[in-house]
C-alpha positions as a Markdown table, in Angstrom:
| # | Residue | x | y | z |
|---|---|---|---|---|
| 1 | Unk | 40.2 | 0.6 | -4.2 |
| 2 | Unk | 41.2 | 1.6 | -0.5 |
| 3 | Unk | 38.7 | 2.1 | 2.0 |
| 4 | Unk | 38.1 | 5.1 | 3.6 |
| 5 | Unk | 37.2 | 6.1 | 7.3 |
| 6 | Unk | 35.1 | 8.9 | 7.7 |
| 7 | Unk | 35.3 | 9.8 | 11.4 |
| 8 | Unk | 32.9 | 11.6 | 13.8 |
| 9 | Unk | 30.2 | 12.0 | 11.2 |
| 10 | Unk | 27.2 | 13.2 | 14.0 |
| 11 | Unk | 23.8 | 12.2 | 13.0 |
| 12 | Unk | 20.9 | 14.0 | 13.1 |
| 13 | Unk | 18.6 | 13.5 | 15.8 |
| 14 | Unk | 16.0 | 11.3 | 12.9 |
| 15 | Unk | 19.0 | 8.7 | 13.6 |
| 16 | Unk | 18.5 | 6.5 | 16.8 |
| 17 | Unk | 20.8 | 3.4 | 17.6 |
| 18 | Unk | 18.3 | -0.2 | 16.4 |
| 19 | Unk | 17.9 | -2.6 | 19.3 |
| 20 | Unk | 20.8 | -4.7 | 18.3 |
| 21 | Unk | 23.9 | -2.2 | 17.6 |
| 22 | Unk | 23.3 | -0.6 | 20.9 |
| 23 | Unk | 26.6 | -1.0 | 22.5 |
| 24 | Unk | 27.7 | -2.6 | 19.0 |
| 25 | Unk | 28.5 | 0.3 | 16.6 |
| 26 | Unk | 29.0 | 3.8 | 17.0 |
| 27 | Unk | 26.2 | 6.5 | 15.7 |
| 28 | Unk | 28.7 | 9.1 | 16.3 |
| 29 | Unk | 31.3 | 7.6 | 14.1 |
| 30 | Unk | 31.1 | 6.8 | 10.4 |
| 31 | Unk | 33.5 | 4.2 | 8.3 |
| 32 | Unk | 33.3 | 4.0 | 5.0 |
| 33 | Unk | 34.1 | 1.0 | 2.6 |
| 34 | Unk | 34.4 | 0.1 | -1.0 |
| 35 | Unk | 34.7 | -3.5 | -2.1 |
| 36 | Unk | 34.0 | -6.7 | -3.9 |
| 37 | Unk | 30.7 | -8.6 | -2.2 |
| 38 | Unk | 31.9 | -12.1 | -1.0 |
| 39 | Unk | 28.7 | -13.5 | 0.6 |
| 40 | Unk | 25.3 | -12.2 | 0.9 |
| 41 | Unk | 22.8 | -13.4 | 3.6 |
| 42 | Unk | 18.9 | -12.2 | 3.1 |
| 43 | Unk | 16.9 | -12.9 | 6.2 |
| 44 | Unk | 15.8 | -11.4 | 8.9 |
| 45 | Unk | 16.7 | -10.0 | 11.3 |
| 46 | Unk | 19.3 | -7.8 | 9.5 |
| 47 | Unk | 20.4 | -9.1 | 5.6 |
| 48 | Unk | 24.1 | -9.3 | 6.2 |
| 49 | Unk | 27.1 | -9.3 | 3.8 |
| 50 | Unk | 30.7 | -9.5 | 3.2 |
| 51 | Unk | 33.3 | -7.0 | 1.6 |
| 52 | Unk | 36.6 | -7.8 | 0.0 |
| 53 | Unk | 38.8 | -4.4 | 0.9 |
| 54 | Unk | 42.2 | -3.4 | 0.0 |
| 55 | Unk | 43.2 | -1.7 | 3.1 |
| 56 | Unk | 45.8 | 0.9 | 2.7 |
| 57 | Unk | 48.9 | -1.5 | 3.1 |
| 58 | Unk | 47.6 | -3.5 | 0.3 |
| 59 | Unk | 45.9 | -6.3 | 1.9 |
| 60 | Unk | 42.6 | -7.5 | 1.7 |
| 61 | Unk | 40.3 | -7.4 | 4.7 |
| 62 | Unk | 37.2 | -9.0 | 4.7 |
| 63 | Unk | 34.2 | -6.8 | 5.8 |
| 64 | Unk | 31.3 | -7.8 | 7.5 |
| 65 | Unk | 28.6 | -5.3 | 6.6 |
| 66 | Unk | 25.0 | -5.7 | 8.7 |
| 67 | Unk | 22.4 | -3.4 | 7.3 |
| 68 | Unk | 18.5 | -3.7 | 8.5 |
| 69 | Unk | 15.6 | -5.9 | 8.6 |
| 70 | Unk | 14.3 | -7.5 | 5.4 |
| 71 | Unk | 11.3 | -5.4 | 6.5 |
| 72 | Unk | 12.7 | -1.9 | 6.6 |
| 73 | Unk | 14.4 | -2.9 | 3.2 |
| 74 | Unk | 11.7 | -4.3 | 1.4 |
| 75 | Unk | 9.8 | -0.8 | 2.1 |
| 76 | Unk | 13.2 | 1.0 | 0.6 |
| 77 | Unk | 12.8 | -0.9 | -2.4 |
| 78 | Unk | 15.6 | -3.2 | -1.7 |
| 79 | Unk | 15.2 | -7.2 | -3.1 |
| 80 | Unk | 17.3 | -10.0 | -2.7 |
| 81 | Unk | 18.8 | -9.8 | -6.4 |
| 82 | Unk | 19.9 | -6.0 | -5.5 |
| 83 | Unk | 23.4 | -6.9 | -4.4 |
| 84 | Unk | 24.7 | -10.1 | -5.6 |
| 85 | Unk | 28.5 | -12.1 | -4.8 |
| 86 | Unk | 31.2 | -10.0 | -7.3 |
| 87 | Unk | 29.5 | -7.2 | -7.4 |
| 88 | Unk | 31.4 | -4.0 | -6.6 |
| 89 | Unk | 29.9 | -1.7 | -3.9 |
| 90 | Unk | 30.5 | 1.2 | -1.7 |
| 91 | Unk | 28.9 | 0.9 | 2.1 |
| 92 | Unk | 28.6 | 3.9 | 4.7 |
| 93 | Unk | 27.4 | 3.3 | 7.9 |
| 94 | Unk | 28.4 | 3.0 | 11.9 |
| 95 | Unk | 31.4 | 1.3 | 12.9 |
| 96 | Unk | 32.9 | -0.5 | 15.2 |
| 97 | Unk | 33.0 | -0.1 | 19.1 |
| 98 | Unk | 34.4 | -3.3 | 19.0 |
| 99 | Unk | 38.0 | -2.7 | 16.5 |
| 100 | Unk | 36.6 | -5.5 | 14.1 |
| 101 | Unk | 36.3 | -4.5 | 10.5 |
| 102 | Unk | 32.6 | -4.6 | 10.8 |
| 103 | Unk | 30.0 | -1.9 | 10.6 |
| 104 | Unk | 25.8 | -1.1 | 10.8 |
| 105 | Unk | 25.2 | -0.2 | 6.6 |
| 106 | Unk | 23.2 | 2.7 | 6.6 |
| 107 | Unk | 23.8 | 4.0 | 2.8 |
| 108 | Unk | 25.1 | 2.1 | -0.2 |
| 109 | Unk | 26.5 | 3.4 | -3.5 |
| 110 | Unk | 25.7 | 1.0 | -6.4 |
| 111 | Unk | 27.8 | 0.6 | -9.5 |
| 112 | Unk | 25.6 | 2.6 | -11.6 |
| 113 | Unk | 25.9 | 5.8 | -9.6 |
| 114 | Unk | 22.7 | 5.1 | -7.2 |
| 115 | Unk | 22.5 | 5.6 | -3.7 |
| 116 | Unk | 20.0 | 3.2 | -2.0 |
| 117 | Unk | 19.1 | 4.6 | 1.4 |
| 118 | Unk | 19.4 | 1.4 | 3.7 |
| 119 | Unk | 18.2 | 1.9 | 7.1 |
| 120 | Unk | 15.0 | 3.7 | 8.8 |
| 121 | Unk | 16.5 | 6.5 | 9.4 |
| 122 | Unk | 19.0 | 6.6 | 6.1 |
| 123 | Unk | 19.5 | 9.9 | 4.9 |
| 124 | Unk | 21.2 | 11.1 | 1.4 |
| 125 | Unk | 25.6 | 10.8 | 1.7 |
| 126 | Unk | 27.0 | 10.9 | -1.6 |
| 127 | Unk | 26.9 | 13.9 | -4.2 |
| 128 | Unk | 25.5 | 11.4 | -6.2 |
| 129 | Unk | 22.3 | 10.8 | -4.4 |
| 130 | Unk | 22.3 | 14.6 | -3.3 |
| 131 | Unk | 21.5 | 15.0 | -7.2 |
| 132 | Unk | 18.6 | 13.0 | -6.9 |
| 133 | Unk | 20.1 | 10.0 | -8.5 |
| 134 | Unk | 18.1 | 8.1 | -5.3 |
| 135 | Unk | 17.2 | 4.7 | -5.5 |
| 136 | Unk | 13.1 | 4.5 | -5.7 |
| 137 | Unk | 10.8 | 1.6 | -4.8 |
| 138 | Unk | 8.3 | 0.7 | -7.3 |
| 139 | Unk | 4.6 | 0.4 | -6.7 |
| 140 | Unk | 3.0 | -2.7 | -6.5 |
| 141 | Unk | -0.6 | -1.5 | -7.8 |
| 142 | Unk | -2.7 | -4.4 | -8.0 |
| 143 | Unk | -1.6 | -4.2 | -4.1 |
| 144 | Unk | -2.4 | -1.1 | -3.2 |
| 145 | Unk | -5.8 | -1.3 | -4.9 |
| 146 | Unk | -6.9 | -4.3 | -3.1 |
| 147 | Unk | -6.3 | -2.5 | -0.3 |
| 148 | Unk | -8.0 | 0.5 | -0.7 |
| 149 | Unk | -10.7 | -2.1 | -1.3 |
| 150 | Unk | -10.9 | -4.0 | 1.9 |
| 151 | Unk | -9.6 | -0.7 | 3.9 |
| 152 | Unk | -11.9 | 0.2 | 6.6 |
| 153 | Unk | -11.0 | 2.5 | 9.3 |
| 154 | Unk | -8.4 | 1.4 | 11.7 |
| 155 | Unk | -8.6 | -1.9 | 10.1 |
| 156 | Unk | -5.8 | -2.1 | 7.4 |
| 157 | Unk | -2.0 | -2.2 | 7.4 |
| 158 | Unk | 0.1 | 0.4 | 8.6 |
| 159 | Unk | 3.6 | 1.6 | 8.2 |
| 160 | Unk | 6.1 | 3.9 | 9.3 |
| 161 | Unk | 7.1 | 6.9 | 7.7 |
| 162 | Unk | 10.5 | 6.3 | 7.7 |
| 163 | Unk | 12.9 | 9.3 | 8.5 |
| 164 | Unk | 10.0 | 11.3 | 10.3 |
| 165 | Unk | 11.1 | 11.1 | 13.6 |
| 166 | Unk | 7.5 | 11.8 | 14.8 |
| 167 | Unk | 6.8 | 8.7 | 13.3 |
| 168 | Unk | 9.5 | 6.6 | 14.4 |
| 169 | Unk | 10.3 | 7.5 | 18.2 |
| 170 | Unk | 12.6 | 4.7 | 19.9 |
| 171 | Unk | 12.3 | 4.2 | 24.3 |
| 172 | Unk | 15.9 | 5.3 | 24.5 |
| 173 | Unk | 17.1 | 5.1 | 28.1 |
| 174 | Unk | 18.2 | 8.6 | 28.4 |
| 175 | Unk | 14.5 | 9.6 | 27.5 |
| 176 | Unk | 13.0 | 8.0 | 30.3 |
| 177 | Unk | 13.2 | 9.0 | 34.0 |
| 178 | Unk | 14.9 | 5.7 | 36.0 |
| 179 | Unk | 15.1 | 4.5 | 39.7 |
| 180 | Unk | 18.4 | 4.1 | 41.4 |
| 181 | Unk | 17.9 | 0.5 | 41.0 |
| 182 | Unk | 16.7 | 0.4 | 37.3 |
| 183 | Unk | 19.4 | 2.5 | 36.3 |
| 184 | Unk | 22.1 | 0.4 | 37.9 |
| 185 | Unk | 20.8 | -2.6 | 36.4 |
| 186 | Unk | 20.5 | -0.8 | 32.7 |
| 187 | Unk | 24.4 | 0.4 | 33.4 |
| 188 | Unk | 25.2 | -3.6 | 34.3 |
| 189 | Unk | 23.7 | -4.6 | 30.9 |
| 190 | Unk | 26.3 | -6.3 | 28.3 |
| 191 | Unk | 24.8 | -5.4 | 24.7 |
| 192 | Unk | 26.9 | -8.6 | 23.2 |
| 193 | Unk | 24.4 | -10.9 | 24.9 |
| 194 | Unk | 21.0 | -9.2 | 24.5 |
| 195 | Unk | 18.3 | -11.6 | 23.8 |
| 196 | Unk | 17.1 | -9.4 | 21.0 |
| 197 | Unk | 20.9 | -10.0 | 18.5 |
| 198 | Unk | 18.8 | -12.9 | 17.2 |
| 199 | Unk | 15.2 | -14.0 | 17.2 |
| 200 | Unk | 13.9 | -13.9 | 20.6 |
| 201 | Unk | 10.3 | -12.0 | 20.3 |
| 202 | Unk | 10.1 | -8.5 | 22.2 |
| 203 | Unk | 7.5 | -8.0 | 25.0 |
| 204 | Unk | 5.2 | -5.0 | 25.1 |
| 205 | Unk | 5.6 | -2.1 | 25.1 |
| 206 | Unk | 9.2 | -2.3 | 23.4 |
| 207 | Unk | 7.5 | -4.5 | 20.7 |
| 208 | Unk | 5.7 | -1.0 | 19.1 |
| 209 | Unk | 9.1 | 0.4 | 18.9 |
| 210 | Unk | 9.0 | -1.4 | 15.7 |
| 211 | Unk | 9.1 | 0.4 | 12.1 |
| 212 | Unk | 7.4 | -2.6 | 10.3 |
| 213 | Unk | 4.0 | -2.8 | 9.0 |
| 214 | Unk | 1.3 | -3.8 | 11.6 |
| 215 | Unk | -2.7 | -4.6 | 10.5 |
| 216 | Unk | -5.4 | -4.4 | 12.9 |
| 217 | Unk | -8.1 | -7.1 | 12.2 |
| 218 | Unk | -11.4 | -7.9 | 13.8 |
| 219 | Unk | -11.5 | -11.3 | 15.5 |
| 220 | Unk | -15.3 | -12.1 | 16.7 |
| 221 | Unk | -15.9 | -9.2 | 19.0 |
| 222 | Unk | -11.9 | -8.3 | 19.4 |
| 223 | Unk | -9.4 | -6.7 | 17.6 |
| 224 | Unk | -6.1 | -8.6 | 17.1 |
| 225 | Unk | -3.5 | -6.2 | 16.4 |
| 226 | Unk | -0.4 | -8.4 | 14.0 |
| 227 | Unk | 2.7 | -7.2 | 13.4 |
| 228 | Unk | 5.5 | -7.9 | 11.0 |
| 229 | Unk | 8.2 | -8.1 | 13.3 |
| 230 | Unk | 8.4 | -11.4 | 14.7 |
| 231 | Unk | 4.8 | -12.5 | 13.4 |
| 232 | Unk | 3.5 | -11.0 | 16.7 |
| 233 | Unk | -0.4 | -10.9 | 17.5 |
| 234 | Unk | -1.7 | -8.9 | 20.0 |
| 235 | Unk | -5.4 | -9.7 | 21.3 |
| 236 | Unk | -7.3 | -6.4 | 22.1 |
| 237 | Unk | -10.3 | -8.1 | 24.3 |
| 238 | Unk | -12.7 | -5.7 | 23.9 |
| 239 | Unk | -15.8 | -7.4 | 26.5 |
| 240 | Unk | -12.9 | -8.2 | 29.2 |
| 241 | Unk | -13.2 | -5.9 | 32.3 |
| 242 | Unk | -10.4 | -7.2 | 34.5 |
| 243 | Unk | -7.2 | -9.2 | 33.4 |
| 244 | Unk | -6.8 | -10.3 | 36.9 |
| 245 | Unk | -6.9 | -14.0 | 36.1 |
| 246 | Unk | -5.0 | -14.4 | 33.4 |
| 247 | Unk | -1.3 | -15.7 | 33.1 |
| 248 | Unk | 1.6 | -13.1 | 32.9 |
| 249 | Unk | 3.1 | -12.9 | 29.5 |
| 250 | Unk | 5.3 | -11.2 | 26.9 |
| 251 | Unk | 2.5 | -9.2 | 25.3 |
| 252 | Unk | 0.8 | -9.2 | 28.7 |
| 253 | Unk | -3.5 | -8.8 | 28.8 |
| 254 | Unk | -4.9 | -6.3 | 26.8 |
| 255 | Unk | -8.5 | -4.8 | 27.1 |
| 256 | Unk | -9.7 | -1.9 | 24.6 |
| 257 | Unk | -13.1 | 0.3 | 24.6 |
| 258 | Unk | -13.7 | 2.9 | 22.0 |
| 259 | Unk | -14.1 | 6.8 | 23.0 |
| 260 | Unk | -15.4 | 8.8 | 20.1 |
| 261 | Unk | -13.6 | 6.6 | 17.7 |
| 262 | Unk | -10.6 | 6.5 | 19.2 |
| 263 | Unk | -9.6 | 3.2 | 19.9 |
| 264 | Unk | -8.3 | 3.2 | 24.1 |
| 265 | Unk | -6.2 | 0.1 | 25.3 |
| 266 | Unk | -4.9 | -0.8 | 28.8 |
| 267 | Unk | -2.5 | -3.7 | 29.5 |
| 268 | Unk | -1.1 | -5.6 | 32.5 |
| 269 | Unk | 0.0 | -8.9 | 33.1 |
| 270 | Unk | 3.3 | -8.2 | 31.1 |
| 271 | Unk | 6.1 | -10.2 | 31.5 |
| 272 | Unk | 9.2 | -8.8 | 30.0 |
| 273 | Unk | 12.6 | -8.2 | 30.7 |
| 274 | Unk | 13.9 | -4.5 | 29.5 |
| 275 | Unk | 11.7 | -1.5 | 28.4 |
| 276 | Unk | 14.2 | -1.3 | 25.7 |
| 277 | Unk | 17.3 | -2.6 | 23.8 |
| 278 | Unk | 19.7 | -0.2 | 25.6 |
| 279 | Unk | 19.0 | -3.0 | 29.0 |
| 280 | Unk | 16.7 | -0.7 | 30.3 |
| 281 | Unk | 14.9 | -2.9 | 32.3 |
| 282 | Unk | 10.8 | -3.6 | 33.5 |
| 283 | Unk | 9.2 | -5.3 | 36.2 |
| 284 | Unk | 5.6 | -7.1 | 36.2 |
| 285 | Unk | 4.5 | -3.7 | 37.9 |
| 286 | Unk | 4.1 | -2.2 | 34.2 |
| 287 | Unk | 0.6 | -1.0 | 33.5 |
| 288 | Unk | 0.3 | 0.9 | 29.8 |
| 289 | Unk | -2.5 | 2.7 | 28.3 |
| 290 | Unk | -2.5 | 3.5 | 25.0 |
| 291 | Unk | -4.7 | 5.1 | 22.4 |
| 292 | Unk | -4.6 | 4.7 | 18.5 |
| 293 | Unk | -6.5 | 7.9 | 16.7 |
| 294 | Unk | -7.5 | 7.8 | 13.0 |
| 295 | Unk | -7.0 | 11.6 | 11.2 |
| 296 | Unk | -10.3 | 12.9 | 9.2 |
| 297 | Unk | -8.2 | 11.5 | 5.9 |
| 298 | Unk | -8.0 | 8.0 | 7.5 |
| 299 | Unk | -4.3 | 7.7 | 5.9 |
| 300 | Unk | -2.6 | 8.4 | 9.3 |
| 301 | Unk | -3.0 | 6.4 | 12.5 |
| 302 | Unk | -2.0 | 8.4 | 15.8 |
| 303 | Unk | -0.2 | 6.7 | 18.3 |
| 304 | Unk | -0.1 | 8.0 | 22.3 |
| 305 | Unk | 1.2 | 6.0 | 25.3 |
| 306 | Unk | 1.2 | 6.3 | 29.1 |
| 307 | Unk | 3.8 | 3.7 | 31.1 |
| 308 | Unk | 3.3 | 3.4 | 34.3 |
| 309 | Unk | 6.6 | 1.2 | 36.3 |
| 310 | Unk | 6.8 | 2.6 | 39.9 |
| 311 | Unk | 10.0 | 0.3 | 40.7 |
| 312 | Unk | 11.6 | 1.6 | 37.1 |
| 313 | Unk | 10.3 | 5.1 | 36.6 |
| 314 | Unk | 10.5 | 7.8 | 38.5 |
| 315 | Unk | 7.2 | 8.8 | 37.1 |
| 316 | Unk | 4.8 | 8.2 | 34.3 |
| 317 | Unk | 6.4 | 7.9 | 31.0 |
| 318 | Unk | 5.0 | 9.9 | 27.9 |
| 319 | Unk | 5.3 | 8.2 | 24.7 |
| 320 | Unk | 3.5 | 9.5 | 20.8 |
| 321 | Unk | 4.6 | 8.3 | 17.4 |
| 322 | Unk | 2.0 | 7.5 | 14.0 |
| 323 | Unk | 1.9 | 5.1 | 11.1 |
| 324 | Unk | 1.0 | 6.4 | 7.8 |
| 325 | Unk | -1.5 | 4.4 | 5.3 |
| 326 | Unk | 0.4 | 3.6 | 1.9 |
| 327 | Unk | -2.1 | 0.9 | 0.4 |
| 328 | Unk | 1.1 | -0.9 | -1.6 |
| 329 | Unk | 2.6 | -2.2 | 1.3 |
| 330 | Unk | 1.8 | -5.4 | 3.0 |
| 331 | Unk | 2.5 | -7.0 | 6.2 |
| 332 | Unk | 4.4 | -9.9 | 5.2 |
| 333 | Unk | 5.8 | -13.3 | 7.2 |
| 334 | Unk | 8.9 | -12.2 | 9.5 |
| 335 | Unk | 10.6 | -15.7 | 8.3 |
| 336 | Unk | 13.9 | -15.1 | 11.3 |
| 337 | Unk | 17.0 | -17.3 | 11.4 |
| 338 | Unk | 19.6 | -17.0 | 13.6 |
């Protein structure tokens, strides 16, 4: 079956470009594909396959189709065994900036008639899925009972509500007042060599970007704060009452005090190249403070933070987003490969 390109399909604003298609693949600009699947590669940081497509002379063209994390799919539902070499799917997503046949999946139309929404943001396409006919994940409930065993305020895992944009903000560049000299340096930035295309680790704050599942802990008298992507751990020291000894890092120093249950963090001592994926850059003059806030329900974890960059930012920088509590899912090993 020919492929089909869908042009200037404009996103809502729930949609914002993932740290590694920045520069990459187009939002703005939808392609379309059906094919045969010739390979299929399930790791993080984005599962990966290739389409067999008859282009419209007649010829094949082989597709190379990146869709998200394992993490974001493994909360859609999505399992290895989904998609397997010969079957026959349709793929919608963001194409090229770069006139390869490649795209950014965001939307997938199985065989059977079922849209499986593939992305964070991923939002119904086909009149298929607009009837419903929506892929669902299943519950694992000996899972989610455990946790509502063991949960105990803050401490538990918490996830994203994907396609809330209150809950899933990005630090897109054009958010964020720059310096003359940070935004030269962000407009110098090549997005084909970004340390984040494979498995370098983030550095604070651009590491809570992430929609993955992060579980706060207690460690003695600390909190360590883990999250899915990249198997990060954050130390909250919560004794400490000046970081000025301590090395300069990716994470940076973190102390936390607690203000009528609301959990209050400041961090220094970061040492991280860009604020985000777009190259917006940082300097070791960061300072953030942030606060995590449970609700009266305890099934939804408010999320504020203040950046502070004088050499980046014109001014302080405003940042909210939540998690949500769903006891079934788990924070599981990131397991990257380049």
């Amino acid at each position: 079956m020919r492929f089909v390109i869908v042009a200037l399909a404009l996103l809502g604003t729930v949609v914002s470009a993932h740290h590694s298609t920045v520069g990459i693949f187009d939002a703005d600009n939808y392609v379309e594909i059906e094919g045969v699947v010739t390979s299929a590669r399930w790791r993080n940081p984005h599962a990966t396959y290739t389409v067999a497509v008859t282009d419209e002379a007649g010829e094949t063209v082989e597709w190379d189709v990146e869709t998200a994390s394992i993490s974001t799919l493994r909360i859609r539902g999505v399992d290895p065994d989904m998609i397997e070499v010969g079957d026959r799917v349709r793929f919608a997503g963001e194409s090229s900036m770069r006139g390869l046949p490649e795209m950014f999946a965001r939307n997938m139309l199985l065989e059977n008639g079922q849209e499986v929404l593939l992305s964070a943001a991923s939002e119904p396409r086909w009149p298929e899925g607009l009837r419903g006919d929506i892929f669902q994940p299943t519950v694992d409930e000996a899972a989610a009972e455990e946790a509502r065993r063991t949960a105990d305020g803050i401490f538990r895992v918490w996830t994203t509500v994907l396609n809330d944009p209150d809950s899933f903000p990005l630090f897109r560049g054009n958010m964020v007042s720059l310096t003359a000299s940070a935004q030269a340096l962000r407009t110098q930035f090549d997005p084909t060599t970004s340390p984040y295309l494979g498995c370098d680790p983030r550095g604070m704050p651009y590491q809570m970007t992430s929609p993955y599942p992060v579980e706060f802990v207690r460690r003695g008298d600390d909190i360590v704060m883990h999250s899915e992507l990249y198997d990060a751990e954050r130390v909250i020291h919560m004794n400490a009452e000046t970081s000025s000894a301590q090395p300069h890092s990716l994470l940076g120093y973190s102390v936390g005090r607690w203000e009528d249950g609301t959990l209050v963090v400041e961090t220094d001592r970061i040492d991280a190249p860009y604020f985000y994926g777009d190259g917006t850059p940082q300097t070791r003059a960061i300072k953030l403070v942030e606060r995590f806030e449970l609700n009266e329900a305890e099934d939804r974890l408010n999320y504020s933070l203040t950046v502070t960059d004088p050499e980046t930012f014109t001014e302080p920088q405003h940042f909210t987003k939540y998690w949500a509590w769903r006891p079934e899912v788990r924070r599981e090993p990131y397991n990257c490969v380049e």
